[in-house]
N, CA, C and O atoms as CSV, one atom per row, in Angstrom:
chain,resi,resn,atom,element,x,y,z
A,1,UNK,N,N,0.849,-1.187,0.000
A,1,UNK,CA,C,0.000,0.000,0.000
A,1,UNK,C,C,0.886,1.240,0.000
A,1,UNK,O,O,1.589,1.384,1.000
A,2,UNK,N,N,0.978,2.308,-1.119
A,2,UNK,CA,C,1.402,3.390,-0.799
A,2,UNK,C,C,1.257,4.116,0.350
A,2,UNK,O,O,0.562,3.786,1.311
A,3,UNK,N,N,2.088,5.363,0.219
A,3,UNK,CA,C,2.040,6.268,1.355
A,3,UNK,C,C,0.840,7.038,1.323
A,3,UNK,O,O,0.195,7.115,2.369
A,4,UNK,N,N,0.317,7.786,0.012
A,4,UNK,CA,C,-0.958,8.230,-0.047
A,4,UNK,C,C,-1.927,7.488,-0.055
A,4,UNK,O,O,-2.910,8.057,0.420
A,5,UNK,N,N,-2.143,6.325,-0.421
A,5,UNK,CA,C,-3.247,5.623,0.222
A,5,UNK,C,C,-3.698,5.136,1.594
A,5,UNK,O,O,-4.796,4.693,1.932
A,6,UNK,N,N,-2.318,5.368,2.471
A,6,UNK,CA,C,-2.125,4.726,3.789
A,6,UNK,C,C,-2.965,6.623,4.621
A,6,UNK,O,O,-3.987,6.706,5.303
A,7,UNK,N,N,-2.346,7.394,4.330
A,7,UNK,CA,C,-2.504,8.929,4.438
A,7,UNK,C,C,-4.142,9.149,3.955
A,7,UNK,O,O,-4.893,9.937,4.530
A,8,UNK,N,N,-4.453,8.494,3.057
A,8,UNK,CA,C,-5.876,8.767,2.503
A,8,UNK,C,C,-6.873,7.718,3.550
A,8,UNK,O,O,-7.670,8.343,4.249
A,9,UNK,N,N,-6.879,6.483,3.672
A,9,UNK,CA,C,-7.921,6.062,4.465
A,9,UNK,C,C,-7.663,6.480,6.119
A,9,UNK,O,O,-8.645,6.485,6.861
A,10,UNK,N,N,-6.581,6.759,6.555
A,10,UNK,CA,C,-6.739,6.960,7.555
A,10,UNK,C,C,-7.588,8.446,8.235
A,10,UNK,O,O,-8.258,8.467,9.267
A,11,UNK,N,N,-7.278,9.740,7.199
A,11,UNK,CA,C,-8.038,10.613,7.088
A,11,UNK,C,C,-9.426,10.424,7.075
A,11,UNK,O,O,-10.306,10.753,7.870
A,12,UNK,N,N,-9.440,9.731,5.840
A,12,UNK,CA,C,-11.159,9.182,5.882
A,12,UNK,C,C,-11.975,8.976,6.609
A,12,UNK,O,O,-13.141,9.371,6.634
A,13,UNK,N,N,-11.179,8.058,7.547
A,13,UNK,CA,C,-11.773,7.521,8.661
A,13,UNK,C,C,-12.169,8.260,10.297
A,13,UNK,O,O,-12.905,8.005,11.250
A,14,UNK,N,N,-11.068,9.407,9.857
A,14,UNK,CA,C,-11.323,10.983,11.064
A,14,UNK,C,C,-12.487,11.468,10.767
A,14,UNK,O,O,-13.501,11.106,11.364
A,15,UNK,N,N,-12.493,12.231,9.938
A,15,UNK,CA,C,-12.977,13.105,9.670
A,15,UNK,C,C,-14.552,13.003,8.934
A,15,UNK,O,O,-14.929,12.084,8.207
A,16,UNK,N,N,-15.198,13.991,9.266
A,16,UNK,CA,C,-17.014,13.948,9.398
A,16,UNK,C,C,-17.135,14.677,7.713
A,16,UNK,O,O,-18.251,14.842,7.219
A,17,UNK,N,N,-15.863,15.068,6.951
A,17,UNK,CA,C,-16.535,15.597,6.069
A,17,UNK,C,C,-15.386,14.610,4.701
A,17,UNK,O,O,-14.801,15.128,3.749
A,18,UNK,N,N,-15.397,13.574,4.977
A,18,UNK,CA,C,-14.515,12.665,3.874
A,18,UNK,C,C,-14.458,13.175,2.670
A,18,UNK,O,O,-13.353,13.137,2.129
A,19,UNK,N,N,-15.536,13.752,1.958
A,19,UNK,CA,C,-15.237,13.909,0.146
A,19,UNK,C,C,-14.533,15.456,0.510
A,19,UNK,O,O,-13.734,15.786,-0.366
A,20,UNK,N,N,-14.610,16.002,1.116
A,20,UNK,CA,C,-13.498,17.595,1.635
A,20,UNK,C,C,-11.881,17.140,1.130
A,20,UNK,O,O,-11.136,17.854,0.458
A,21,UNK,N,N,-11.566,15.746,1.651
A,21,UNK,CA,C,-9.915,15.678,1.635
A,21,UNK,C,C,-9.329,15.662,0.191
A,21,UNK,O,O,-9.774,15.275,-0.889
A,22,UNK,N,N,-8.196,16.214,0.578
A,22,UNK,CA,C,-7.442,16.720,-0.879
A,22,UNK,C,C,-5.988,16.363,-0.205
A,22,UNK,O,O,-5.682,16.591,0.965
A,23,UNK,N,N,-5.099,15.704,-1.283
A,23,UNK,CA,C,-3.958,15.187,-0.811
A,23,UNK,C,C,-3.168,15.697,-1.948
A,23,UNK,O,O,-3.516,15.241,-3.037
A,24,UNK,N,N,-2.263,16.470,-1.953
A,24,UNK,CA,C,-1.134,17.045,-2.950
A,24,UNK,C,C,0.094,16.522,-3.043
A,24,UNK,O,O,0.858,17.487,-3.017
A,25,UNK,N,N,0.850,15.309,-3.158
A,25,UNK,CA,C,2.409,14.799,-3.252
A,25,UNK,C,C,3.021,15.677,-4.244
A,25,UNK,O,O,3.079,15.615,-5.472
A,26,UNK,N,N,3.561,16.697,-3.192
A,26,UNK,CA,C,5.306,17.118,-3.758
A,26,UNK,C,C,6.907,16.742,-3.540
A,26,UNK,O,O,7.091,15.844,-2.719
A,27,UNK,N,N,7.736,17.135,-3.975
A,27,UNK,CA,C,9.165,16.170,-3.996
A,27,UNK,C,C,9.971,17.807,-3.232
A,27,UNK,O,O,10.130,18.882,-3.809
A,28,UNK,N,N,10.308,17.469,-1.920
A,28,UNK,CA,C,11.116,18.484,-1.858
A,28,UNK,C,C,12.596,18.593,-2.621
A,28,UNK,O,O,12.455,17.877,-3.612
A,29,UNK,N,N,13.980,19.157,-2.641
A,29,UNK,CA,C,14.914,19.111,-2.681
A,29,UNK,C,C,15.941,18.019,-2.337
A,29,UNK,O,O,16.990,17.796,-2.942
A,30,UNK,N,N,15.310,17.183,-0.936
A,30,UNK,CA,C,16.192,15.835,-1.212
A,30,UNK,C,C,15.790,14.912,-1.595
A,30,UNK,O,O,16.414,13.860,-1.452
A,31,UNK,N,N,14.281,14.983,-2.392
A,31,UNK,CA,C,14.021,13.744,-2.875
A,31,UNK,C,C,12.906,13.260,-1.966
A,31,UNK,O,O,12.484,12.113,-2.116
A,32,UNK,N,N,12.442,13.990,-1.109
A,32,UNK,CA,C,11.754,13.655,0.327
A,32,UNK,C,C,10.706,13.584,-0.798
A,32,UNK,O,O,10.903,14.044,-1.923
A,33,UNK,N,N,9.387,12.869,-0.337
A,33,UNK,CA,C,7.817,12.853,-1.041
A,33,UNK,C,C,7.533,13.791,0.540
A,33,UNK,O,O,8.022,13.597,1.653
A,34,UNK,N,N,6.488,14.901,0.036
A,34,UNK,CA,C,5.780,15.476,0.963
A,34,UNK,C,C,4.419,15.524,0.647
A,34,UNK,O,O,4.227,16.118,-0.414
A,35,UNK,N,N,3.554,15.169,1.112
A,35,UNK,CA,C,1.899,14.902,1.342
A,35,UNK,C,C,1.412,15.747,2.340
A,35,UNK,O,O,1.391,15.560,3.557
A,36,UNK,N,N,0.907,16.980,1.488
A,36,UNK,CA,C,-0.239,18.106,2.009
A,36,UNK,C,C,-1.660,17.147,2.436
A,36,UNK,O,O,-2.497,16.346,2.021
A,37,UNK,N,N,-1.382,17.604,3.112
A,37,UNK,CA,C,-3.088,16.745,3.730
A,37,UNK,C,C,-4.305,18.194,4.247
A,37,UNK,O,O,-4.180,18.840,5.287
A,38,UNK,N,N,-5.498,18.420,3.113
A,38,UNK,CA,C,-5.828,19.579,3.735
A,38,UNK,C,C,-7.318,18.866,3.682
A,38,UNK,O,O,-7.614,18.180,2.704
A,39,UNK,N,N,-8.355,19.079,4.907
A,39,UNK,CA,C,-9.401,18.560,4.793
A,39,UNK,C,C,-10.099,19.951,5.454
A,39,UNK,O,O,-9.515,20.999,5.730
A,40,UNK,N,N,-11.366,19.670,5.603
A,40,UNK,CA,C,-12.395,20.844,5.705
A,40,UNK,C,C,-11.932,21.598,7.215
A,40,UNK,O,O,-11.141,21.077,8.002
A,41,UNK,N,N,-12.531,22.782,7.404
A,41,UNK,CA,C,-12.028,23.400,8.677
A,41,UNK,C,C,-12.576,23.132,9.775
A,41,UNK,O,O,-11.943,23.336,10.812
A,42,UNK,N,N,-14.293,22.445,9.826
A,42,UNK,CA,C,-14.709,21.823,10.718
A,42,UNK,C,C,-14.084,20.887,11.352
A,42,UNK,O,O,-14.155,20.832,12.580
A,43,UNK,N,N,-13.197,19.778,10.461
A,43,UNK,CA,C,-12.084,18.941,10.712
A,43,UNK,C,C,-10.629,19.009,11.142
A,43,UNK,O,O,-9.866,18.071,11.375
A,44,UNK,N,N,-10.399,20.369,11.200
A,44,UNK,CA,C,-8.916,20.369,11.513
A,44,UNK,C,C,-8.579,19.674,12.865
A,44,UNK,O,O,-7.599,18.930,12.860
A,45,UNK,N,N,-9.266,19.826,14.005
A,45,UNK,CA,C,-8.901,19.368,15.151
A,45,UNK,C,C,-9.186,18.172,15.262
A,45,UNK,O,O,-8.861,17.822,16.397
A,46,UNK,N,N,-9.629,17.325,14.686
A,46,UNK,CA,C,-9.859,15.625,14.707
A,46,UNK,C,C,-8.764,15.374,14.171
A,46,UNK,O,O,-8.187,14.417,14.688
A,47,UNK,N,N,-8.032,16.050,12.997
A,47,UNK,CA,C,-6.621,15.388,12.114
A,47,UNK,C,C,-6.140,16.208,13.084
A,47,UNK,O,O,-6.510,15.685,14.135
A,48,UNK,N,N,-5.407,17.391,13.385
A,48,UNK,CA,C,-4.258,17.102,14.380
A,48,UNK,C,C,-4.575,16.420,15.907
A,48,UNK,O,O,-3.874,15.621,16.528
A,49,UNK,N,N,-5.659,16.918,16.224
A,49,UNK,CA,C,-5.845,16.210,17.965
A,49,UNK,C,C,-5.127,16.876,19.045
A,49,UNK,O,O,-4.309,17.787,18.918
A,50,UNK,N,N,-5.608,16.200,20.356
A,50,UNK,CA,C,-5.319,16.656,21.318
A,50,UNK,C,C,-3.618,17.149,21.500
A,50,UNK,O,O,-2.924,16.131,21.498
A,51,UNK,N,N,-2.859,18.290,21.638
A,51,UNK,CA,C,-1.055,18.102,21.557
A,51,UNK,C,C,-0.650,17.758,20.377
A,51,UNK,O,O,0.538,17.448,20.287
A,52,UNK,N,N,-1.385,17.718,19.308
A,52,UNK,CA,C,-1.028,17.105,17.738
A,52,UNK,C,C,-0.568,15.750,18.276
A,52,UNK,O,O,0.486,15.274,17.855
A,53,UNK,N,N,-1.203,15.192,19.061
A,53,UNK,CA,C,-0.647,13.431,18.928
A,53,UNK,C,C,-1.029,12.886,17.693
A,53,UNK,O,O,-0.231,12.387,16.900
A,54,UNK,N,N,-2.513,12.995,17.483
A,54,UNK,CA,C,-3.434,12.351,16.269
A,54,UNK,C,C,-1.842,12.775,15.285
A,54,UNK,O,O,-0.783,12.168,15.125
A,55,UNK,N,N,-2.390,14.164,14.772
A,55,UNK,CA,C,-1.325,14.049,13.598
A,55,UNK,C,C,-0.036,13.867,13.572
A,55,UNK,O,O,0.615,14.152,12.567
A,56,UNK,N,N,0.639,13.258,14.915
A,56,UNK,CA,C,2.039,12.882,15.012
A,56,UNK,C,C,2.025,10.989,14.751
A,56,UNK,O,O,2.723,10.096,14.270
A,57,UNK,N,N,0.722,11.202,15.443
A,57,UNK,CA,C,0.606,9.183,15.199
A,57,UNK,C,C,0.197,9.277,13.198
A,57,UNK,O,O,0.256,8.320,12.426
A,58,UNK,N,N,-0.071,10.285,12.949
A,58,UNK,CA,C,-0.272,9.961,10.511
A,58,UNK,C,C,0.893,9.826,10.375
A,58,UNK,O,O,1.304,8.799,9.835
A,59,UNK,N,N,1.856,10.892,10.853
A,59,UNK,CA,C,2.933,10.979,10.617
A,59,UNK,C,C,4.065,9.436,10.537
A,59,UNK,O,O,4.779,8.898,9.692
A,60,UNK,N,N,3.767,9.262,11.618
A,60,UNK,CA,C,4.459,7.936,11.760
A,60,UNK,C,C,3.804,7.037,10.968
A,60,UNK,O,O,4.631,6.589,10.174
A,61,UNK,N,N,2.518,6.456,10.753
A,61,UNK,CA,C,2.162,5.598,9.988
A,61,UNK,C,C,2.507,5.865,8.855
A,61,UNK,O,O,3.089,4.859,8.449
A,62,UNK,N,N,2.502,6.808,7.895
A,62,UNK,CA,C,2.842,7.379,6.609
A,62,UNK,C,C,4.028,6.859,6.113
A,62,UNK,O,O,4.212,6.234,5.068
A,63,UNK,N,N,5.147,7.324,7.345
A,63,UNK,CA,C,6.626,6.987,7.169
A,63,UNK,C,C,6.381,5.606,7.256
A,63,UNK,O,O,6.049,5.089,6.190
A,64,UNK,N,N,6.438,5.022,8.030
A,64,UNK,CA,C,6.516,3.443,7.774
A,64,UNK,C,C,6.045,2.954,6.651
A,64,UNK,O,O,6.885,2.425,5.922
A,65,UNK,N,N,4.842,2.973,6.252
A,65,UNK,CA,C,4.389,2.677,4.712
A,65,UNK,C,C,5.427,3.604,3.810
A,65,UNK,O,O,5.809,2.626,3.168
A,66,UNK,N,N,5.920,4.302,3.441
A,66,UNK,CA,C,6.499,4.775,2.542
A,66,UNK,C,C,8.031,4.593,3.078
A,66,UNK,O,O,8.801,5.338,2.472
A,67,UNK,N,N,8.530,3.943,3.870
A,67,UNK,CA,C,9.835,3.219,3.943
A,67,UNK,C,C,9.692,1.869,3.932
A,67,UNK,O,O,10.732,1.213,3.993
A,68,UNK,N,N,8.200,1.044,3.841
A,68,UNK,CA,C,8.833,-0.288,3.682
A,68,UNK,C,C,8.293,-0.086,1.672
A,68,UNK,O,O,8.676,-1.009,0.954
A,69,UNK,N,N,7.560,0.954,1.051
A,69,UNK,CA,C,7.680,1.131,-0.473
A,69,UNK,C,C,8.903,1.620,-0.762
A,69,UNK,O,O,8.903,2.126,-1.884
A,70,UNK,N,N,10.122,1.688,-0.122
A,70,UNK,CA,C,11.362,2.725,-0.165
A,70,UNK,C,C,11.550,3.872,-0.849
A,70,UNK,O,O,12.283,4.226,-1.773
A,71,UNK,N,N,10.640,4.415,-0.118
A,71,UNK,CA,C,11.189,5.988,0.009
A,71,UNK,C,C,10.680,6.662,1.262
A,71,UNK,O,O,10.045,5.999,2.082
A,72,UNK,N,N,10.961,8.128,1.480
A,72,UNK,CA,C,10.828,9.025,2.423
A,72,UNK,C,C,9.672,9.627,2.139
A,72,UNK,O,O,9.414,9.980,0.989
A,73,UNK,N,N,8.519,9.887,3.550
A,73,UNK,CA,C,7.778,10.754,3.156
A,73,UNK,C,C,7.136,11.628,4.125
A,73,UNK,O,O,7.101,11.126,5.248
A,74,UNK,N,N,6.721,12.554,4.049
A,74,UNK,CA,C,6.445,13.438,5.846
A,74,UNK,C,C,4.925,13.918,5.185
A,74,UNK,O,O,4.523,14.145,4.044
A,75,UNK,N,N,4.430,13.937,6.298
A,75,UNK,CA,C,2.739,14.616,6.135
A,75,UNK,C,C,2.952,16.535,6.546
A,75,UNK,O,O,3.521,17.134,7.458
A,76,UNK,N,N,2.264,16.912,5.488
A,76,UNK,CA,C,2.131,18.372,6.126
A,76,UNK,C,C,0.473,18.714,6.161
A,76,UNK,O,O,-0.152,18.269,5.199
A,77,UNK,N,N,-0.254,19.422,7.121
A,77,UNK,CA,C,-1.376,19.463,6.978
A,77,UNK,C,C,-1.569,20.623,6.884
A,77,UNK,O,O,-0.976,21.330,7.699
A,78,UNK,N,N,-2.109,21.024,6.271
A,78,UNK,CA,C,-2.663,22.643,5.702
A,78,UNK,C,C,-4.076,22.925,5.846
A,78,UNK,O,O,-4.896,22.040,6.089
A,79,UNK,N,N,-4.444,24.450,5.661
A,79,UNK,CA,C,-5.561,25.027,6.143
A,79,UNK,C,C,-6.031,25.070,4.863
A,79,UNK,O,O,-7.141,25.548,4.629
């Protein structure tokens, strides 16, 4: 399973307004994959969560799926 698909159902599964999410993969400078994750504004606080744990625990799932597909990839979540 890719990194954006791993990044896409798990969103899905937050958030009260699912067809809202929009996922953008860009390539920074080292080659990093970066995944904008922007979903509706009613939703922002279910994707990051309490202390941003929620969005520190995407974070980590993301990376793992996109290091055992080998490569690098970090979640950024946007407004």
């Amino acid at each position: 399973m890719m990194a954006v698909d791993v990044l896409e159902f798990i969103a899905r599964n937050l958030v009260d307004h699912p067809d809202d999410i929009e996922i953008t993969e860009t390539e920074d400078d080292d080659g990093e994959v970066v995944l904008e994750l922007k979903v509706h504004p009613e939703d922002m606080g279910k994707v990051i969560g309490k202390r941003g744990r929620t969005a520190k625990a995407i974070r980590t799932m993301v990376k793992a799926a996109s290091t055992r597909d080998g490569q690098q990839a970090t979640v950024e979540i946007v407004e």
